[in-house]
N, CA, C, O and CB atoms as a CASP TS submission, in Angstrom:
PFRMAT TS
TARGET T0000
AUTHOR 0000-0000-0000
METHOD Language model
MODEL 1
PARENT N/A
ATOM      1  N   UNK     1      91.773   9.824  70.612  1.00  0.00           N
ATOM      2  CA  UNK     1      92.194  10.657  69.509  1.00  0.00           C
ATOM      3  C   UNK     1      93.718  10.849  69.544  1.00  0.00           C
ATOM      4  O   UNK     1      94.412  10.613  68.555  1.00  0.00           O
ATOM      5  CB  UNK     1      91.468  12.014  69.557  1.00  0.00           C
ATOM      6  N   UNK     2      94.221  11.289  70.719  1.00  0.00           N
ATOM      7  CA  UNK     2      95.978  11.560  70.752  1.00  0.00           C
ATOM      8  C   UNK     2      96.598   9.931  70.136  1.00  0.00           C
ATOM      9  O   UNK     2      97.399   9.664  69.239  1.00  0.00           O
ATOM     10  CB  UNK     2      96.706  11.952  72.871  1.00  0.00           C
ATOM     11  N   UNK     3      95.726   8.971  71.182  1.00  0.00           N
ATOM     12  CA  UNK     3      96.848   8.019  70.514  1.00  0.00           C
ATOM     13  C   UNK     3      96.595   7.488  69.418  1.00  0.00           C
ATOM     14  O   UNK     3      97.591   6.890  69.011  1.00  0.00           O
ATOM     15  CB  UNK     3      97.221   6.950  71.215  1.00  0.00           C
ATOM     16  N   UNK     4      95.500   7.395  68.548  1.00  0.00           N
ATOM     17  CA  UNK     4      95.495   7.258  66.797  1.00  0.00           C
ATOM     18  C   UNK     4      96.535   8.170  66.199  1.00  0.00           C
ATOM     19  O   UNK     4      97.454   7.816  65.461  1.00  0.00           O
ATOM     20  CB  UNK     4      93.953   7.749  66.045  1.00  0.00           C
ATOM     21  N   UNK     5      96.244   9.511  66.654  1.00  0.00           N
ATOM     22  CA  UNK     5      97.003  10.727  66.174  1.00  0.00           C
ATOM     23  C   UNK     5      98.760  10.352  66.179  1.00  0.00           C
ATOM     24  O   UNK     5      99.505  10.486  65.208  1.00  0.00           O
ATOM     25  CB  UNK     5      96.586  12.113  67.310  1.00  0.00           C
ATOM     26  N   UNK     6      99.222   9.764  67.805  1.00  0.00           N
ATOM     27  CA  UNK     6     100.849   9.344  67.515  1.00  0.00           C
ATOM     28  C   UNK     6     100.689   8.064  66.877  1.00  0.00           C
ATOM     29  O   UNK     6     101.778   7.571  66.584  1.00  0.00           O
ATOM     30  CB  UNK     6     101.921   9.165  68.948  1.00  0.00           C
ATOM     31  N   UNK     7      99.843   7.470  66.611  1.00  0.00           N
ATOM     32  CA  UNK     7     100.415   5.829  66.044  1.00  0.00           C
ATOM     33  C   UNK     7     100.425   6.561  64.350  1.00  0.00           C
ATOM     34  O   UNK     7     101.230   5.953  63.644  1.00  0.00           O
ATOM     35  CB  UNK     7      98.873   3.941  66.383  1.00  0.00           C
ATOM     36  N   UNK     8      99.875   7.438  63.780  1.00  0.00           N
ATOM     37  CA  UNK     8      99.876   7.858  62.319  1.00  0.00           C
ATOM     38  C   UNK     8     100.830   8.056  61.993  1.00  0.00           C
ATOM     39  O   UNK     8     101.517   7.536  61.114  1.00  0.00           O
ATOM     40  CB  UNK     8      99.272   8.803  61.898  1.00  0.00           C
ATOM     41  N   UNK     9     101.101   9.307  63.067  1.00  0.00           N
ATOM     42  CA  UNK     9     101.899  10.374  63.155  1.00  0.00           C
ATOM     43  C   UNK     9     102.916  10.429  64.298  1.00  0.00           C
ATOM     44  O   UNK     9     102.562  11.215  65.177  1.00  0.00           O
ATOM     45  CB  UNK     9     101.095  11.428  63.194  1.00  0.00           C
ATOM     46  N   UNK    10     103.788   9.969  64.470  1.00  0.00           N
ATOM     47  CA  UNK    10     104.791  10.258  65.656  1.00  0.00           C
ATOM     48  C   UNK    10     106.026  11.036  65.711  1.00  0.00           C
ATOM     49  O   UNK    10     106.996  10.978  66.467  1.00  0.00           O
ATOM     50  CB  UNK    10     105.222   9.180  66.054  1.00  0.00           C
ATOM     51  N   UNK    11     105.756  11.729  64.781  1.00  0.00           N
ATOM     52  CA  UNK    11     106.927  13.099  64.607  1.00  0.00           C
ATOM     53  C   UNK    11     106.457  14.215  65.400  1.00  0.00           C
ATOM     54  O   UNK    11     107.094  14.773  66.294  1.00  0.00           O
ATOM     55  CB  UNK    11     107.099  13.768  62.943  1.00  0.00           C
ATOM     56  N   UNK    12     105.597  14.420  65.106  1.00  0.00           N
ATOM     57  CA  UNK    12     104.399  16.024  65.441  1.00  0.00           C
ATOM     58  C   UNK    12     103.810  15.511  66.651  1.00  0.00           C
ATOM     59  O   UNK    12     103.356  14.400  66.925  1.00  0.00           O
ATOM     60  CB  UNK    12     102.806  16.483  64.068  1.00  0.00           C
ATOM     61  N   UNK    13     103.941  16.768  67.431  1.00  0.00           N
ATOM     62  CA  UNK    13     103.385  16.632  68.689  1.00  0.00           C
ATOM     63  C   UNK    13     101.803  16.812  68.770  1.00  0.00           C
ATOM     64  O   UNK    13     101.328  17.878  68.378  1.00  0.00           O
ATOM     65  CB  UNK    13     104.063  17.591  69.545  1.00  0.00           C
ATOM     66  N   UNK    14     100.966  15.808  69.265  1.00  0.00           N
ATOM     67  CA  UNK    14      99.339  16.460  69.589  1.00  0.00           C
ATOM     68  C   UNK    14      99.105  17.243  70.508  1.00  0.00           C
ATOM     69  O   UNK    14      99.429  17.187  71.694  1.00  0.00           O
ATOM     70  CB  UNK    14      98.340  15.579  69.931  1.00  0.00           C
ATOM     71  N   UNK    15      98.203  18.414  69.625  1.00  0.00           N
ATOM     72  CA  UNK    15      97.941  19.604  70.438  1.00  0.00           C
ATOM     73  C   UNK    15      96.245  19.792  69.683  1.00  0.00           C
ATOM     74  O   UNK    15      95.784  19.318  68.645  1.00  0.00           O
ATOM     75  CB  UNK    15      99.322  21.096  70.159  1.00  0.00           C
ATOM     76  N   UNK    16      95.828  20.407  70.402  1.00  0.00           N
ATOM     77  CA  UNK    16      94.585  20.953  70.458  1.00  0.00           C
ATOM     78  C   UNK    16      93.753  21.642  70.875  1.00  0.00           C
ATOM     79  O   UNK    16      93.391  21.225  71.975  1.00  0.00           O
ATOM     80  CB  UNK    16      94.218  20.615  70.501  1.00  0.00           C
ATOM     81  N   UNK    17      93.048  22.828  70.460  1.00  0.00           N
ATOM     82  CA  UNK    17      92.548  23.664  70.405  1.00  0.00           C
ATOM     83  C   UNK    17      91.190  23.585  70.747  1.00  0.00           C
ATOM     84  O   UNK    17      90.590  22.751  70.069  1.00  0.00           O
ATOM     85  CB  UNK    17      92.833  24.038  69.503  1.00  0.00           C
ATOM     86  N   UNK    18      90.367  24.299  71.746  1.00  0.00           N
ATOM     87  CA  UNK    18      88.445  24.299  71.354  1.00  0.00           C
ATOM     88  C   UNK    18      88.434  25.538  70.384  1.00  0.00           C
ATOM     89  O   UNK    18      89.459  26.219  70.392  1.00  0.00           O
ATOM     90  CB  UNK    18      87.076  24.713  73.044  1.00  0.00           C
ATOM     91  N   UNK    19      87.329  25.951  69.484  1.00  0.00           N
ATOM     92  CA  UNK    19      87.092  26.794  68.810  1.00  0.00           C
ATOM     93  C   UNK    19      86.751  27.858  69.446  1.00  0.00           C
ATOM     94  O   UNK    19      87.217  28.974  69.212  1.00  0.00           O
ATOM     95  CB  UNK    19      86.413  26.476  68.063  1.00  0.00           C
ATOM     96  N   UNK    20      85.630  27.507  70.585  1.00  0.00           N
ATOM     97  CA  UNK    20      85.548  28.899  70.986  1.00  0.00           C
ATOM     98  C   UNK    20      86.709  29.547  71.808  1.00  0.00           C
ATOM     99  O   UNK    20      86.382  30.677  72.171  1.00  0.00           O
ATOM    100  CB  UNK    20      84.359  29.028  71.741  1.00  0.00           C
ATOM    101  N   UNK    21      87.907  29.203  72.196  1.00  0.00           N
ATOM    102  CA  UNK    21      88.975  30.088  72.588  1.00  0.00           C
ATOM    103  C   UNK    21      89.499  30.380  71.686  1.00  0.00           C
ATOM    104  O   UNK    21      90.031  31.490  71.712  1.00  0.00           O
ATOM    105  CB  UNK    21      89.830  29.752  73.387  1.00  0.00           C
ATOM    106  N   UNK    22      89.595  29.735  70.714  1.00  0.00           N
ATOM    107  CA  UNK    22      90.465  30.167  69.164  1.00  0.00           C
ATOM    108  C   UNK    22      89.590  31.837  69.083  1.00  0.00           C
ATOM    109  O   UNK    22      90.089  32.942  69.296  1.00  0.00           O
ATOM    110  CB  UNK    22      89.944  28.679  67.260  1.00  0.00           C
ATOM    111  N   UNK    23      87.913  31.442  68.637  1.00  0.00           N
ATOM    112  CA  UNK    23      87.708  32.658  68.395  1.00  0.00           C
ATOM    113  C   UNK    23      87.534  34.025  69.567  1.00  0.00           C
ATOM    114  O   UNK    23      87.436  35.224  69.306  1.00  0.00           O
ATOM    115  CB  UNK    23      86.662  32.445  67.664  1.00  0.00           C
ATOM    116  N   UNK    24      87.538  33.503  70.592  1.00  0.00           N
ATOM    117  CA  UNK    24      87.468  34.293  71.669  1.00  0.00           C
ATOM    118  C   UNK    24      88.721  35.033  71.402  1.00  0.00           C
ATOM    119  O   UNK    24      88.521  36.245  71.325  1.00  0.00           O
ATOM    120  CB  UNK    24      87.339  33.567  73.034  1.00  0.00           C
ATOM    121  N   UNK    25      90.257  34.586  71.196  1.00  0.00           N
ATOM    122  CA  UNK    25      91.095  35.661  70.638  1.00  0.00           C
ATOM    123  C   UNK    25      91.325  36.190  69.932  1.00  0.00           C
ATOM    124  O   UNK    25      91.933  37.259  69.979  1.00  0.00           O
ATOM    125  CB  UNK    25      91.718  35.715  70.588  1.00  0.00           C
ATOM    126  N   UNK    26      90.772  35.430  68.673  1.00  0.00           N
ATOM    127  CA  UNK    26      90.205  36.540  67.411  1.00  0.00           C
ATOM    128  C   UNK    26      89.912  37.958  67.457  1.00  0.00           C
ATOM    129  O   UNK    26      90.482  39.000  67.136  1.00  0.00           O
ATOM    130  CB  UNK    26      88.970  36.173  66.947  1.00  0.00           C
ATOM    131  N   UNK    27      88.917  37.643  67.925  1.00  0.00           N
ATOM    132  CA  UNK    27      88.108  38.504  68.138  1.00  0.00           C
ATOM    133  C   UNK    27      88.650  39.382  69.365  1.00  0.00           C
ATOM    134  O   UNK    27      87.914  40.364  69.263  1.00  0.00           O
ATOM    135  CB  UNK    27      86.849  37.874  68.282  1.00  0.00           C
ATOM    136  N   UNK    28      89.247  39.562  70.149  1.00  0.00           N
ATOM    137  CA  UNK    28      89.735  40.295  71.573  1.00  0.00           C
ATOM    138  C   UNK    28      90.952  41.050  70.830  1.00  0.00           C
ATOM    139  O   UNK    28      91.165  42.104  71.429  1.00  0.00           O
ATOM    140  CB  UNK    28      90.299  39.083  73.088  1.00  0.00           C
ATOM    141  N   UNK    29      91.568  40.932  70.056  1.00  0.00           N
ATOM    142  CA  UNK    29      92.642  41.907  68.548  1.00  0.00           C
ATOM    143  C   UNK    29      91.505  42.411  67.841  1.00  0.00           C
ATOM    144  O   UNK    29      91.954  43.427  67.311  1.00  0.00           O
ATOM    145  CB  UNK    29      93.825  40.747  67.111  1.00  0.00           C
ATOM    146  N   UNK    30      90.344  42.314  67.528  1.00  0.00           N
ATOM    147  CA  UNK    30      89.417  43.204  66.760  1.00  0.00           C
ATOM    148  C   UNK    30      88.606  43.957  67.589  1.00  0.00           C
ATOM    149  O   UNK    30      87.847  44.828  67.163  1.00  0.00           O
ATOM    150  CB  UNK    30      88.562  42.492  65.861  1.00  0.00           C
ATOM    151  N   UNK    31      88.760  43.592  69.025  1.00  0.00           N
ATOM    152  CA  UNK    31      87.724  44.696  70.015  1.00  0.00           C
ATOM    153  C   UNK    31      89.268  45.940  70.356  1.00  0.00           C
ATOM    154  O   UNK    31      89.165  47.151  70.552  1.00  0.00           O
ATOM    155  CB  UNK    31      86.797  43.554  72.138  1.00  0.00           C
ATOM    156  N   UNK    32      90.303  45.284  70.334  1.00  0.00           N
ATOM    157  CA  UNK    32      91.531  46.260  70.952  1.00  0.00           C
ATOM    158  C   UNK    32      91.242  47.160  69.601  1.00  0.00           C
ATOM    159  O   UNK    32      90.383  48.020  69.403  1.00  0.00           O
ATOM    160  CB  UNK    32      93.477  45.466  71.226  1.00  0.00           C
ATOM    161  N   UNK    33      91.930  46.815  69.032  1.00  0.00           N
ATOM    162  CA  UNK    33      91.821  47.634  67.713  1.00  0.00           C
ATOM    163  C   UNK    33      90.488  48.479  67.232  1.00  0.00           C
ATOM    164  O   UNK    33      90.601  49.309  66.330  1.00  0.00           O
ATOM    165  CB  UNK    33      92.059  46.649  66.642  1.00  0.00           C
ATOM    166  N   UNK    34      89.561  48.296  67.702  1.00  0.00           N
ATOM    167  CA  UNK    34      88.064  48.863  67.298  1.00  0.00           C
ATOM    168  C   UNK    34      88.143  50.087  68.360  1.00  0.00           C
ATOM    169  O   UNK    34      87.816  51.229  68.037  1.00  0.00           O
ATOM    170  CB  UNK    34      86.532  47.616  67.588  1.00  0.00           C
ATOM    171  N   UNK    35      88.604  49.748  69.647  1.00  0.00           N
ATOM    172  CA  UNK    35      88.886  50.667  70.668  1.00  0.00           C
ATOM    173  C   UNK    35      90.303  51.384  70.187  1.00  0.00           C
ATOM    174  O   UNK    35      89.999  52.507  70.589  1.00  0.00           O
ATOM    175  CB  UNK    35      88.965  49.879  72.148  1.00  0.00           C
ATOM    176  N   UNK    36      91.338  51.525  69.746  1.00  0.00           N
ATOM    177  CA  UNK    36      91.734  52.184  69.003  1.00  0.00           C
ATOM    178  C   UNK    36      91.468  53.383  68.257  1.00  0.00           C
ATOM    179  O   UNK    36      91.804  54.567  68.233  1.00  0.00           O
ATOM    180  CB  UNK    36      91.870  51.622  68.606  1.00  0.00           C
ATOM    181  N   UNK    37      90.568  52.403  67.536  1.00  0.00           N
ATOM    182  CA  UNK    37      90.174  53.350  66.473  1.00  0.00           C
ATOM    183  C   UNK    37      89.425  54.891  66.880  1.00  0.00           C
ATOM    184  O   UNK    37      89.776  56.055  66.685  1.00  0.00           O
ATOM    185  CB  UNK    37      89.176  52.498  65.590  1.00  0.00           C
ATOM    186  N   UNK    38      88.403  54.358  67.440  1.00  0.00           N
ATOM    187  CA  UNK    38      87.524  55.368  68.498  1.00  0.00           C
ATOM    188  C   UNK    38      88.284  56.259  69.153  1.00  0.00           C
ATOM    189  O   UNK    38      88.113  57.468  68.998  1.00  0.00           O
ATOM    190  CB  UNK    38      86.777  54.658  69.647  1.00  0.00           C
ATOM    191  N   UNK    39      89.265  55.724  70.009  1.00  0.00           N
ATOM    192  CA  UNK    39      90.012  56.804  70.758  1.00  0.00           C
ATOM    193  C   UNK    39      90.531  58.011  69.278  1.00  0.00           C
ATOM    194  O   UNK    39      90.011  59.103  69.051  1.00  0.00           O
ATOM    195  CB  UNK    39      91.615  55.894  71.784  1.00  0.00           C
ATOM    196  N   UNK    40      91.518  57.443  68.591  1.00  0.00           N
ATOM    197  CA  UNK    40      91.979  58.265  67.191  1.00  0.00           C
ATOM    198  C   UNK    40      91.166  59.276  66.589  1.00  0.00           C
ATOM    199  O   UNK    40      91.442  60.371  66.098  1.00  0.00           O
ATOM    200  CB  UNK    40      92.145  57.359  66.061  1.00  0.00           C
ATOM    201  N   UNK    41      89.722  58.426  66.798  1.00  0.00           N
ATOM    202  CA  UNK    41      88.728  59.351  66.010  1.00  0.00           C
ATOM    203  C   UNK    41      88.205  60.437  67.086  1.00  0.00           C
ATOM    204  O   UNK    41      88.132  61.596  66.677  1.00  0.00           O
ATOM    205  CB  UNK    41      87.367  58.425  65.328  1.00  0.00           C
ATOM    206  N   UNK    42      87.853  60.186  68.355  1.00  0.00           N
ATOM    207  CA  UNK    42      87.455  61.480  69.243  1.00  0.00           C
ATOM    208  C   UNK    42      88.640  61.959  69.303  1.00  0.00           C
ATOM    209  O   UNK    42      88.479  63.054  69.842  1.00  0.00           O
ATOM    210  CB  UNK    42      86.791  61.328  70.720  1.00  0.00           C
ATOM    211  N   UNK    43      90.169  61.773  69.001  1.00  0.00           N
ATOM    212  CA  UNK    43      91.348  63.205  68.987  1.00  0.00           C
ATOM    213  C   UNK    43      91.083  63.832  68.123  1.00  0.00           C
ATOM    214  O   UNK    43      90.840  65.025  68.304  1.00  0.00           O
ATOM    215  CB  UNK    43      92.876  63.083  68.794  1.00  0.00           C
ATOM    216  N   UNK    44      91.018  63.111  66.515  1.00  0.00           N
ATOM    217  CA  UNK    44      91.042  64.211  65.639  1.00  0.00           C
ATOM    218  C   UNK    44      89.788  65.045  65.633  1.00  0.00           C
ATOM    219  O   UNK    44      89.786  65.985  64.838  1.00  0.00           O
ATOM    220  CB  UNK    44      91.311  63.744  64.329  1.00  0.00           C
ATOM    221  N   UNK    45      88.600  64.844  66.468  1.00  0.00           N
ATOM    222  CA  UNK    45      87.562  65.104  65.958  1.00  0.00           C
ATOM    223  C   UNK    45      88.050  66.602  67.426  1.00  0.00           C
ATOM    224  O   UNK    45      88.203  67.715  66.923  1.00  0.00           O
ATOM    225  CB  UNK    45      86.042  63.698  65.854  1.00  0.00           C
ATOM    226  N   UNK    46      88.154  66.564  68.277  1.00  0.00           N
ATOM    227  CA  UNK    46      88.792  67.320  69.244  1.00  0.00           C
ATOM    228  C   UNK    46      89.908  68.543  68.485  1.00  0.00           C
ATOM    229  O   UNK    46      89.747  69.762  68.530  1.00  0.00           O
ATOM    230  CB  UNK    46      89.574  66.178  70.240  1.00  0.00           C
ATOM    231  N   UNK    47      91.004  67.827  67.829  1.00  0.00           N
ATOM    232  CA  UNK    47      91.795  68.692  67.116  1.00  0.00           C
ATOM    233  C   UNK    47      91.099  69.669  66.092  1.00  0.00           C
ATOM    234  O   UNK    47      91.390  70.864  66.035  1.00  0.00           O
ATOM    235  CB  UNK    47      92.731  67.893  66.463  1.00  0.00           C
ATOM    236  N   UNK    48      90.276  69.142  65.390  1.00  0.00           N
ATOM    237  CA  UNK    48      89.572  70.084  64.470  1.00  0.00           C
ATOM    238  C   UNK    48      88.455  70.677  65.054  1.00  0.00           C
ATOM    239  O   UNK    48      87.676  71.187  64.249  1.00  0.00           O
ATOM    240  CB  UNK    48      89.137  69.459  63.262  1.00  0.00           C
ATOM    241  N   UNK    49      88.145  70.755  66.311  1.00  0.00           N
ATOM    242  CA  UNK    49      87.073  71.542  67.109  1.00  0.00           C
ATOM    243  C   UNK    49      87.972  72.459  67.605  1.00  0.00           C
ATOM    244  O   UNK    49      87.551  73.591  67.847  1.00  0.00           O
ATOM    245  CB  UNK    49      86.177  70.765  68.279  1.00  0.00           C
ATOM    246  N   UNK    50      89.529  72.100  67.874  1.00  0.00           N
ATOM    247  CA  UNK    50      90.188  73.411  68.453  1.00  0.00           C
ATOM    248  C   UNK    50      91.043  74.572  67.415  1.00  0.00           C
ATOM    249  O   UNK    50      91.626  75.609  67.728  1.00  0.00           O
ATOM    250  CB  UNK    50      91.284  72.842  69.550  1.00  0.00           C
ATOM    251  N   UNK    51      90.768  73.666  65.546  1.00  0.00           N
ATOM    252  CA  UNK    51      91.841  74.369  64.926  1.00  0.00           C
ATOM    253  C   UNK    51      90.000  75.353  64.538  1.00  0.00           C
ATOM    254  O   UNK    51      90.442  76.232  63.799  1.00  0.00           O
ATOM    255  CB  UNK    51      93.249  73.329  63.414  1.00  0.00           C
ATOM    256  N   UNK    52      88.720  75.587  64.604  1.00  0.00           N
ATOM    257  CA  UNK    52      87.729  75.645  64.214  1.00  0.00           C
ATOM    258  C   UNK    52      87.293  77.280  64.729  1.00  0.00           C
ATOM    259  O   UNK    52      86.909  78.318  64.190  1.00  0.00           O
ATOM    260  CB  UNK    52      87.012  74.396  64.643  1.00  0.00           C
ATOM    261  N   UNK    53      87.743  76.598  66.662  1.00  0.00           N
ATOM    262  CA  UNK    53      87.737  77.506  67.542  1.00  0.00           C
ATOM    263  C   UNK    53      88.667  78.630  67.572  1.00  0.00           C
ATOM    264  O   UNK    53      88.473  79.742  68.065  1.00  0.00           O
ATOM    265  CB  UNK    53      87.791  76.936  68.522  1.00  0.00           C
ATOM    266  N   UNK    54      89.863  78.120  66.885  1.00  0.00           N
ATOM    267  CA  UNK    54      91.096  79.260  67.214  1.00  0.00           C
ATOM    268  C   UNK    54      90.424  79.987  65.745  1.00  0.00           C
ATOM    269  O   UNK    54      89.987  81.136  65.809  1.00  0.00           O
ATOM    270  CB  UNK    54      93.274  78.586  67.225  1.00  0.00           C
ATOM    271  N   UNK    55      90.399  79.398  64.755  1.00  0.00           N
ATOM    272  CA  UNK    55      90.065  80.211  63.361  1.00  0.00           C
ATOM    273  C   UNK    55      88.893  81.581  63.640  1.00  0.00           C
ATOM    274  O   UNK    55      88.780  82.613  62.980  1.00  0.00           O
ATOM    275  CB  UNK    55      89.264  78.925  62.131  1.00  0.00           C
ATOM    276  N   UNK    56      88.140  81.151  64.818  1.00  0.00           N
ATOM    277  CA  UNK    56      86.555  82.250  64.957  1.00  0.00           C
ATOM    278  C   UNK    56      87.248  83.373  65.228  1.00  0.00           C
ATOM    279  O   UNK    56      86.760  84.200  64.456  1.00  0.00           O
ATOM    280  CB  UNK    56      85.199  81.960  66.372  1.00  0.00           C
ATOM    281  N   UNK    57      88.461  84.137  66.135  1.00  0.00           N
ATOM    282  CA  UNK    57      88.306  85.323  66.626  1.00  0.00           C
ATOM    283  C   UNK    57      89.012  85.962  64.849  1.00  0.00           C
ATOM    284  O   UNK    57      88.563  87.004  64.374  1.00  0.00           O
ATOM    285  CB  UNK    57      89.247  85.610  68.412  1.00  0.00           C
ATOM    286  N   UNK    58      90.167  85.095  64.064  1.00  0.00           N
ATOM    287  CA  UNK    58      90.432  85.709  62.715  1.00  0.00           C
ATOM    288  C   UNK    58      89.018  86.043  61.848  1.00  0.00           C
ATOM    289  O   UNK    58      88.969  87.133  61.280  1.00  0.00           O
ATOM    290  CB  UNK    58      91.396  84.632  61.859  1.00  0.00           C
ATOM    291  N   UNK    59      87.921  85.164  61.744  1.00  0.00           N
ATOM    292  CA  UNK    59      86.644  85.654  60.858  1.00  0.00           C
ATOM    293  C   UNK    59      86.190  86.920  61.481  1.00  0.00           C
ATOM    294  O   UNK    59      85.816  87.917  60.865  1.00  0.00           O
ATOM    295  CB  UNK    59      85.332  84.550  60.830  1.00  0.00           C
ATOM    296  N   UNK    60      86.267  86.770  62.841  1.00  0.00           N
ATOM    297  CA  UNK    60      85.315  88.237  63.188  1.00  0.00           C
ATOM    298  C   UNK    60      86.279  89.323  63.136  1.00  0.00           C
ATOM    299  O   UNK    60      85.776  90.446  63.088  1.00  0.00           O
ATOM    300  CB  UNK    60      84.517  88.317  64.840  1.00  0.00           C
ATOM    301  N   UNK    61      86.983  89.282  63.135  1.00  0.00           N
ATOM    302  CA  UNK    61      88.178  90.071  62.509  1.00  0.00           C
ATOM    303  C   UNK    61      88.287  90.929  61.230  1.00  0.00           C
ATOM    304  O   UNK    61      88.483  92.125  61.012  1.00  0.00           O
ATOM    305  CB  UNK    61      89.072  89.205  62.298  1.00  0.00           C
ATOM    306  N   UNK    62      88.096  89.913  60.532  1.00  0.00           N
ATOM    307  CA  UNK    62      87.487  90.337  59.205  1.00  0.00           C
ATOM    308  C   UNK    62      86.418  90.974  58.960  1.00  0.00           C
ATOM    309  O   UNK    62      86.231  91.901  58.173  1.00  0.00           O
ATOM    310  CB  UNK    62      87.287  89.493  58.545  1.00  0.00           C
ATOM    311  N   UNK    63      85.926  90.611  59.447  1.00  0.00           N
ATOM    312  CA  UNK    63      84.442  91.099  58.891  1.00  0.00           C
ATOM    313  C   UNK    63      84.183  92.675  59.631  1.00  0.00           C
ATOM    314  O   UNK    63      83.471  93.462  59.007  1.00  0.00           O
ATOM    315  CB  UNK    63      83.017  89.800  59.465  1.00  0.00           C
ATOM    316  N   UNK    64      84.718  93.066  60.834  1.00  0.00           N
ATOM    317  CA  UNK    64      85.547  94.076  61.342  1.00  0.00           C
ATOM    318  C   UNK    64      85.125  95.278  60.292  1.00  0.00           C
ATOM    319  O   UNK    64      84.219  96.094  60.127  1.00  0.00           O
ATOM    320  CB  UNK    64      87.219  93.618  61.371  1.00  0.00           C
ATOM    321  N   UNK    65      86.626  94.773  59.562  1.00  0.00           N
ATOM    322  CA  UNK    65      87.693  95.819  58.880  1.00  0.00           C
ATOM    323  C   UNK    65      86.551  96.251  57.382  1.00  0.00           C
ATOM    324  O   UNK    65      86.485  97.220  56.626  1.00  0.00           O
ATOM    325  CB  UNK    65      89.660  94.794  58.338  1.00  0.00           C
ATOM    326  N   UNK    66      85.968  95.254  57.480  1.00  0.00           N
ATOM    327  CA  UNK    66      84.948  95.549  55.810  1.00  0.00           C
ATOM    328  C   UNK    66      84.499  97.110  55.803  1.00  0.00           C
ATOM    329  O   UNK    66      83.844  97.561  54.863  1.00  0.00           O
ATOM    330  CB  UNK    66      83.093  94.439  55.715  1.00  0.00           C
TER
END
């Protein structure tokens, strides 16, 4: 194959790839990123459990003064 490839072509260097490493890195940028995401989502989901928590002692507060 290389040497059909330079007798065609002898400008461009032959190189070649198997598919499954092609997609093996595909895919290893969509597992980073998926893990990303997750982390992002248990902060905010954390942040709004603590803006939720601080809000409870103002309701009972209220309800107090009625």
């Amino acid at each position: 194959m290389e040497k059909i490839f330079k007798e065609l072509n002898p400008e461009f260097p032959f190189s070649f790839n198997f598919i499954d490493k092609d997609l093996e890195n595909m895919y290893q940028a969509e597992q980073r990123l998926g893990s990303l995401f997750t982390i992002f989502a248990g902060l905010a989901i954390f942040i709004s459990c603590l803006g939720l928590y601080g809000c409870l002692p103002f309701s009972q507060n209220a309800e107090r003064r009625r």
